[in-house]
C-alpha positions as CSV (number, residue, x, y, z in Angstrom):
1,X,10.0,-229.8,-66.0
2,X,10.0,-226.4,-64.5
3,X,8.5,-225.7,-60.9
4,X,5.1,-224.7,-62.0
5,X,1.3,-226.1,-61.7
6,X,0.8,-225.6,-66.1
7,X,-0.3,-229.2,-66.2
8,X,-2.6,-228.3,-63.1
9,X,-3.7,-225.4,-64.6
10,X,-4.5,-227.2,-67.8
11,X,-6.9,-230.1,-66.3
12,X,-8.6,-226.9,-64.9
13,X,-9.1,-225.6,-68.1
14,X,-10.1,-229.3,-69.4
15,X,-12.8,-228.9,-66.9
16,X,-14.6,-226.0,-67.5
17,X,-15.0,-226.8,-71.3
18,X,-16.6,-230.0,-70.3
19,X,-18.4,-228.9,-68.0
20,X,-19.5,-226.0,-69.7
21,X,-18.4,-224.2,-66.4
22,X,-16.4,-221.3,-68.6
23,X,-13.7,-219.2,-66.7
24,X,-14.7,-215.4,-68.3
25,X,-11.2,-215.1,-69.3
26,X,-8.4,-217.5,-70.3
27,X,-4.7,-216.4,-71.5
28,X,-2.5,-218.9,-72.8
29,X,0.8,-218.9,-74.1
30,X,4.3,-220.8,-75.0
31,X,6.0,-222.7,-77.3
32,X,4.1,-225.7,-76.6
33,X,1.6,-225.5,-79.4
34,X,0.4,-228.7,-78.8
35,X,-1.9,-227.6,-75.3
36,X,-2.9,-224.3,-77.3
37,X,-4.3,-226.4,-80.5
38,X,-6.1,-228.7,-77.7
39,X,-7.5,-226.4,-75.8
40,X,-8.8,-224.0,-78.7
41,X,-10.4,-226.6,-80.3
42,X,-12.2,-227.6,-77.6
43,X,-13.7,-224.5,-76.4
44,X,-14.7,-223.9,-79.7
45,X,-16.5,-227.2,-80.2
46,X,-18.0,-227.0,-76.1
47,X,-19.2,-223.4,-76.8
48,X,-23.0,-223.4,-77.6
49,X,-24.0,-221.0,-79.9
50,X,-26.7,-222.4,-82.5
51,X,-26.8,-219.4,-84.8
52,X,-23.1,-219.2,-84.9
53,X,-23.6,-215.2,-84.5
54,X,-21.7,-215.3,-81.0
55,X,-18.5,-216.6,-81.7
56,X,-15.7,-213.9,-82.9
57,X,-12.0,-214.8,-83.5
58,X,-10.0,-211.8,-83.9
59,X,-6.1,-212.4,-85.6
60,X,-3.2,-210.1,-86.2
61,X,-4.8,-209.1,-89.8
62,X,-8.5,-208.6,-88.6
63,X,-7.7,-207.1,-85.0
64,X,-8.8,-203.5,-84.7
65,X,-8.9,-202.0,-81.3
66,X,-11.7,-199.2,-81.4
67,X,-13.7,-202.8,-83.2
68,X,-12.8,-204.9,-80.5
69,X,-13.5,-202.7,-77.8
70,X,-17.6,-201.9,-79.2
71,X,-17.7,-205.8,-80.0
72,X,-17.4,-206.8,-76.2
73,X,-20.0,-204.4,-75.5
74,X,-22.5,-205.8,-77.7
75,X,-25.2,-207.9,-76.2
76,X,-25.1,-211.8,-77.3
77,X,-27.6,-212.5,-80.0
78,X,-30.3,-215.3,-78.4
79,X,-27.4,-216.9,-76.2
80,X,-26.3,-215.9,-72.7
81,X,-22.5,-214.9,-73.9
82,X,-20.4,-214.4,-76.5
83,X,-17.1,-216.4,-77.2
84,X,-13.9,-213.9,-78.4
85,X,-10.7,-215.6,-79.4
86,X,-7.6,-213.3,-79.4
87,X,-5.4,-216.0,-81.7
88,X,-1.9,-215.1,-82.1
89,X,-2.6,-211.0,-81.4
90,X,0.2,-209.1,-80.4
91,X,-1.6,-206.4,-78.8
92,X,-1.9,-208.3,-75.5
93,X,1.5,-209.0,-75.4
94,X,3.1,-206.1,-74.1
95,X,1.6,-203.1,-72.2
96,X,0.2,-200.2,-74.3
97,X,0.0,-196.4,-73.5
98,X,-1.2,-196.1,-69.9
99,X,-4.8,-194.8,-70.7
100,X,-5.6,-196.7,-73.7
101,X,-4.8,-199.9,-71.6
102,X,-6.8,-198.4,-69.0
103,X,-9.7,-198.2,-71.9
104,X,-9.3,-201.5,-72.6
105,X,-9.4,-203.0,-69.3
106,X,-12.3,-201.3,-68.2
107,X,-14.1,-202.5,-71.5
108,X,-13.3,-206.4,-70.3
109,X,-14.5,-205.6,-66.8
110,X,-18.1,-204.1,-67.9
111,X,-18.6,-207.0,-70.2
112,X,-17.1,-210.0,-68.5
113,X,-20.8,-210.9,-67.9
114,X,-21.5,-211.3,-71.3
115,X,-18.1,-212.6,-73.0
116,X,-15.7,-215.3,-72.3
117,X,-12.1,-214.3,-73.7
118,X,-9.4,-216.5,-74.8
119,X,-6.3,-214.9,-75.9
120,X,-3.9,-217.3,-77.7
121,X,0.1,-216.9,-78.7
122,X,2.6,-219.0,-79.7
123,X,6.2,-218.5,-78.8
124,X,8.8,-220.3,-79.9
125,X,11.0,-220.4,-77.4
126,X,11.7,-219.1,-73.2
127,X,13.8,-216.1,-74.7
128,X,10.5,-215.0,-76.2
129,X,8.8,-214.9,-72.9
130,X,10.0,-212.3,-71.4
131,X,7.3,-209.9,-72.4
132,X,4.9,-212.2,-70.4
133,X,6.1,-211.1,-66.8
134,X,4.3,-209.4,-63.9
135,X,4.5,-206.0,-65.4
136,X,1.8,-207.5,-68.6
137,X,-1.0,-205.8,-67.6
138,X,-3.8,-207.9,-69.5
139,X,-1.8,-211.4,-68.3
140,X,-2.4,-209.9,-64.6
141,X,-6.2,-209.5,-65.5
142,X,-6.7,-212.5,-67.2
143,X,-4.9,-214.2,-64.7
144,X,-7.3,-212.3,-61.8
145,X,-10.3,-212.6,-63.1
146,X,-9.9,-216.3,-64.9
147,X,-6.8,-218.2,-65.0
148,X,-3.3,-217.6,-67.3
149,X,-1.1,-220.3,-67.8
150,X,2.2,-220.7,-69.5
151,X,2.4,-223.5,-71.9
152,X,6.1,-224.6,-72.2
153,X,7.3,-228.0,-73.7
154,X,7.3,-230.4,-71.0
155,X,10.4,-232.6,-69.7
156,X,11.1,-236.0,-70.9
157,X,9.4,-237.8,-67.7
158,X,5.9,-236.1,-68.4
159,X,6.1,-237.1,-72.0
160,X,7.0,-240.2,-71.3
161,X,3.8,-240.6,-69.5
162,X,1.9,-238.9,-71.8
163,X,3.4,-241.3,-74.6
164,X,3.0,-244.8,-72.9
165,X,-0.7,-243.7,-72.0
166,X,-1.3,-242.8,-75.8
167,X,-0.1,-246.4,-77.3
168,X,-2.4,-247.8,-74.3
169,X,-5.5,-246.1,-75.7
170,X,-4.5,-248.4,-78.6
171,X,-3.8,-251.2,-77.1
172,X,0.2,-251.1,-77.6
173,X,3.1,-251.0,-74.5
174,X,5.9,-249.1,-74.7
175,X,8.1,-249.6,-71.9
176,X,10.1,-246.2,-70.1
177,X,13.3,-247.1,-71.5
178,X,11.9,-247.3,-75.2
179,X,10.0,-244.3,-74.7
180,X,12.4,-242.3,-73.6
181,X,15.0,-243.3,-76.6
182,X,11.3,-242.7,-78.8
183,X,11.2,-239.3,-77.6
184,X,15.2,-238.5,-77.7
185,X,14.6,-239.9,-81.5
186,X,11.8,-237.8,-82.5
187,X,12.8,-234.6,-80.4
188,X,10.0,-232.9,-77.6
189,X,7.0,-231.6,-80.0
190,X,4.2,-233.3,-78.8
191,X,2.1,-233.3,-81.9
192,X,5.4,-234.6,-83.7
193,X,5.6,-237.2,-80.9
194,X,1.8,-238.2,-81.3
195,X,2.0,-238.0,-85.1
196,X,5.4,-240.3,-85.2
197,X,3.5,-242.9,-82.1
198,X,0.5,-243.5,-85.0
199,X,3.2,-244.6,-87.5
200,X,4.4,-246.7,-85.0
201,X,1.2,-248.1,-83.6
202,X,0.2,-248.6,-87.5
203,X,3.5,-250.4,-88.0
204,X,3.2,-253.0,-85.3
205,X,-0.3,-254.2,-86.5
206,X,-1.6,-257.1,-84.9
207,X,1.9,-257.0,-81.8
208,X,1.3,-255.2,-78.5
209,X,4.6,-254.0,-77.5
210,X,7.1,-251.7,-79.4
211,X,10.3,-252.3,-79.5
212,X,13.8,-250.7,-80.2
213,X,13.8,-252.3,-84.0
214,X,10.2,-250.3,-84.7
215,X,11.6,-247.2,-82.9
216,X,14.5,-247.5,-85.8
217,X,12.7,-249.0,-88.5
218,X,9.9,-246.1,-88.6
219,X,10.4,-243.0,-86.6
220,X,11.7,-240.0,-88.3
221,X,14.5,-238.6,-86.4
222,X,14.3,-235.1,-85.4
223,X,16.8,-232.3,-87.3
224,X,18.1,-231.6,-83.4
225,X,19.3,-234.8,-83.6
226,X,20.5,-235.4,-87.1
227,X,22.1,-231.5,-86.4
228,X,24.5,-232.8,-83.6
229,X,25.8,-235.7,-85.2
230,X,26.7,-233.0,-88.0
231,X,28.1,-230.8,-85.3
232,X,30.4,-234.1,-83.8
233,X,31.9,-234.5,-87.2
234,X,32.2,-230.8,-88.1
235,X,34.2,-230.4,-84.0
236,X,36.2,-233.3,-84.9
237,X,37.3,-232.3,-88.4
238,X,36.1,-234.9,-90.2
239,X,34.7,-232.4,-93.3
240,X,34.6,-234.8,-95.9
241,X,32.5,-236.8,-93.7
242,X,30.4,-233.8,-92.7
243,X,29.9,-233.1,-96.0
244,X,28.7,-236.2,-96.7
245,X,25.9,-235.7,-94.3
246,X,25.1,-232.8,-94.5
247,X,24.2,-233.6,-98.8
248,X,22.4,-236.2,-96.8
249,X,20.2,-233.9,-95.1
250,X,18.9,-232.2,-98.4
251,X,18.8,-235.1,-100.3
252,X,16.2,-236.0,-97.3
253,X,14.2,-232.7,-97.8
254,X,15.7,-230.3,-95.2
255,X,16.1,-226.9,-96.0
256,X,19.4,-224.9,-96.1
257,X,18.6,-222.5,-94.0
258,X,17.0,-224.6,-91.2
259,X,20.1,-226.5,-91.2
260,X,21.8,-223.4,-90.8
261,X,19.7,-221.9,-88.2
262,X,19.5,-224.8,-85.8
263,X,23.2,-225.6,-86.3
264,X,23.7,-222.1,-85.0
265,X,21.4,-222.6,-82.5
266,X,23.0,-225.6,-80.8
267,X,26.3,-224.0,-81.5
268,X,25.3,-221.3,-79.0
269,X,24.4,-223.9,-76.5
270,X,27.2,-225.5,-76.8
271,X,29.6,-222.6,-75.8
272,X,27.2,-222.1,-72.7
273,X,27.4,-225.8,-71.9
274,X,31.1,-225.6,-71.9
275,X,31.2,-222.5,-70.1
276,X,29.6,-223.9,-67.3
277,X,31.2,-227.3,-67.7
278,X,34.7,-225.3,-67.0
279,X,32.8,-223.3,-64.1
280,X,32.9,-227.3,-62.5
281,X,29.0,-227.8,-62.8
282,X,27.8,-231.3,-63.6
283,X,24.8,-232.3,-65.8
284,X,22.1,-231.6,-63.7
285,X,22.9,-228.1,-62.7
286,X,23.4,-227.6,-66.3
287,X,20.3,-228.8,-67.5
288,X,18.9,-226.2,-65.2
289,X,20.4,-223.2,-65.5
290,X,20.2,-223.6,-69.5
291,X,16.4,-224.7,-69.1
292,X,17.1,-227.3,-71.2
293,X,16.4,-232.1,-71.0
294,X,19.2,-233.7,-69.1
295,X,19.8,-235.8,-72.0
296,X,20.1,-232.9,-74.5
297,X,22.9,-231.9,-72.1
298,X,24.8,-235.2,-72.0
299,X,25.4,-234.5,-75.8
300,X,26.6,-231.2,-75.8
301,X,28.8,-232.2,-72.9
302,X,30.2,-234.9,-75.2
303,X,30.8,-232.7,-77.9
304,X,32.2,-230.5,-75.8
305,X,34.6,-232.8,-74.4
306,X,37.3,-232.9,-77.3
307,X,37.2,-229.0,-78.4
308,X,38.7,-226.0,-76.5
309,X,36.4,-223.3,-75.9
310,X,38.6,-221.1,-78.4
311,X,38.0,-223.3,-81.3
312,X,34.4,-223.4,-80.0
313,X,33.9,-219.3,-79.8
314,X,36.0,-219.4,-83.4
315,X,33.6,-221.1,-85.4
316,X,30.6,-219.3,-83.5
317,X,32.2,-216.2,-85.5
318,X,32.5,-217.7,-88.4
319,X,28.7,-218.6,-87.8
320,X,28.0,-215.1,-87.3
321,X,29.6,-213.9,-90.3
322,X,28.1,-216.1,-92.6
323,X,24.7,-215.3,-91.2
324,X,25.7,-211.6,-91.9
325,X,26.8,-212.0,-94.9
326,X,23.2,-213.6,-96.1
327,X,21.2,-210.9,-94.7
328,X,23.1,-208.3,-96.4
329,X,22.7,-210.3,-99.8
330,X,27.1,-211.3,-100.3
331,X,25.9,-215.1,-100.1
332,X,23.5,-217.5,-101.3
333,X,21.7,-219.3,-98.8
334,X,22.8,-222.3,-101.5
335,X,26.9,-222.1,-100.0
336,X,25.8,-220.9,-96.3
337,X,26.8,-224.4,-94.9
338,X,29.3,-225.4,-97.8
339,X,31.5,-222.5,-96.6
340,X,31.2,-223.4,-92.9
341,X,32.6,-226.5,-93.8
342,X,35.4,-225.5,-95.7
């Protein structure tokens, strides 16, 4: 996992909303939507307002800022504060025009008496990030005056414990070698993970230990996973076999351009994978510098071990053609992967 305190951060947050104890500001973010479900959910249910006239939540199609900015100010109506939810807004993303930032600090500031403020965004991915960096004016306020925390997918040892401690609540042990070949199965989306650990706990009724044959016999396997066994056979030139697969995957309900999008995806990585791999870096350092599991990196360094990086920056333009050639309406999204494979 990366070298920050987000899981201590969260069990801080845990802790005011029980104990009622709120921080006036809270500004959460990532692409781990799993902690920003939990924790919205629960401030909403923990905040006590019996004439439901105190809590606001303000969205992307509702958010005005001259609105926003008299709202704070209002006085709560027969409560001591008022609970605002900035959910999904991009306005707190990036920093605005100097003054009107300004304006808007200094309205959170006078009212922070009066107002506990969560702000909310999902991002789906690190590269998406970057506009969360020192520089964010509101994420160094919120982070001042209450506490900010970055909510990233977590590395396959957390959610392993996370995982074993959830089949416990039930009454069910899953050992760390099955749970780590539960999670490289279903991929590292914690509500996927706890949706697909129900089916499992369901499945094994009256047992109290899951084995391999349940992993197998139940879980659905995530479309990174199905995606690199079509990327071994599509590096290996096996189309007809490819092929096969990949009428597989629609016939199982994926979508063309998901495919598409994710085989492009772990294309990419693959070229950086064996860009460092020929730079003499091992699997660890790997894993690290891409920001990526260990394990996702054994498998791109297997793929990458029978194709040259030429063939490997070849197809990537082929890729990126095709994509091209989609947006600007010369293909149908129907022969996107067909042609790749031919």
């Amino acid at each position: 996992m990366k070298n920050d305190d987000m899981l201590e951060k969260l069990k801080k947050i845990s802790a005011s909303i029980k104990s009622k104890e709120f921080f006036p500001f809270y500004y959460l973010y990532g692409d781990e939507d799993y902690f920003l479900t939990q924790v919205k959910n629960s401030i909403l249910k923990a905040f006590s307002d019996d004439t439901k006239l105190n809590t606001k939540v303000y969205t992307k199609d509702n958010f005005v800022l001259n609105d926003v900015m008299k709202y704070l100010g209002n006085l709560p109506f027969m409560n001591e504060k008022k609970l605002i939810i900035f959910d999904g807004v991009d306005y707190f993303v990036k920093n605005r025009d100097a003054s009107e930032t300004k304006d808007m600090i200094d309205a959170f500031e006078k009212s922070k008496d009066i107002n506990i403020v969560v702000f909310f965004k999902y991002e789906n991915g690190d590269r998406y990030l970057k506009s969360y960096d020192k520089s964010n004016v509101f994420l160094k306020y919120f982070s001042d005056n209450g506490i900010a925390v970055n909510t990233h997918k977590l590395d396959e040892a957390s959610l392993n414990k996370y995982i074993i401690n959830h089949f416990k609540k039930s009454g069910i042990e899953i050992d760390k070698v099955e749970g780590a070949y539960f999670i490289r199965t279903c991929g590292c989306d914690l509500n996927n993970l706890y949706n697909e650990a129900d089916k499992l706990i369901s499945y094994v009724g009256d047992r109290n230990k899951i084995e391999r044959k349940d992993i197998d016999s139940v879980v659905t396997k995530n479309i990174d996973d199905k995606i690199y066994n079509l990327i071994d056979l599509y590096n290996s030139n096996k189309k007809e076999e490819a092929l096969k697969f990949y009428g597989d995957l629609l016939s199982e309900g994926e979508k063309v351009p998901v495919i598409f999008s994710v085989f492009a995806y772990n294309y990419s990585s693959l070229i950086v994978c064996k860009d460092l791999m020929q730079r003499g870096k091992g699997q660890k350092d790997i894993a690290e510098a891409m920001g990526i599991e260990p394990w996702r990196v054994a498998k791109l360094m297997s793929a990458n071990k029978y194709v040259s990086m030429e063939t490997l920056e070849y197809q990537m333009k082929r890729i990126t053609d095709i994509a091209l050639s989609r947006v600007k309406g010369n293909l149908d999204e129907d022969y996107m992967l067909l042609l790749l494979m031919n």
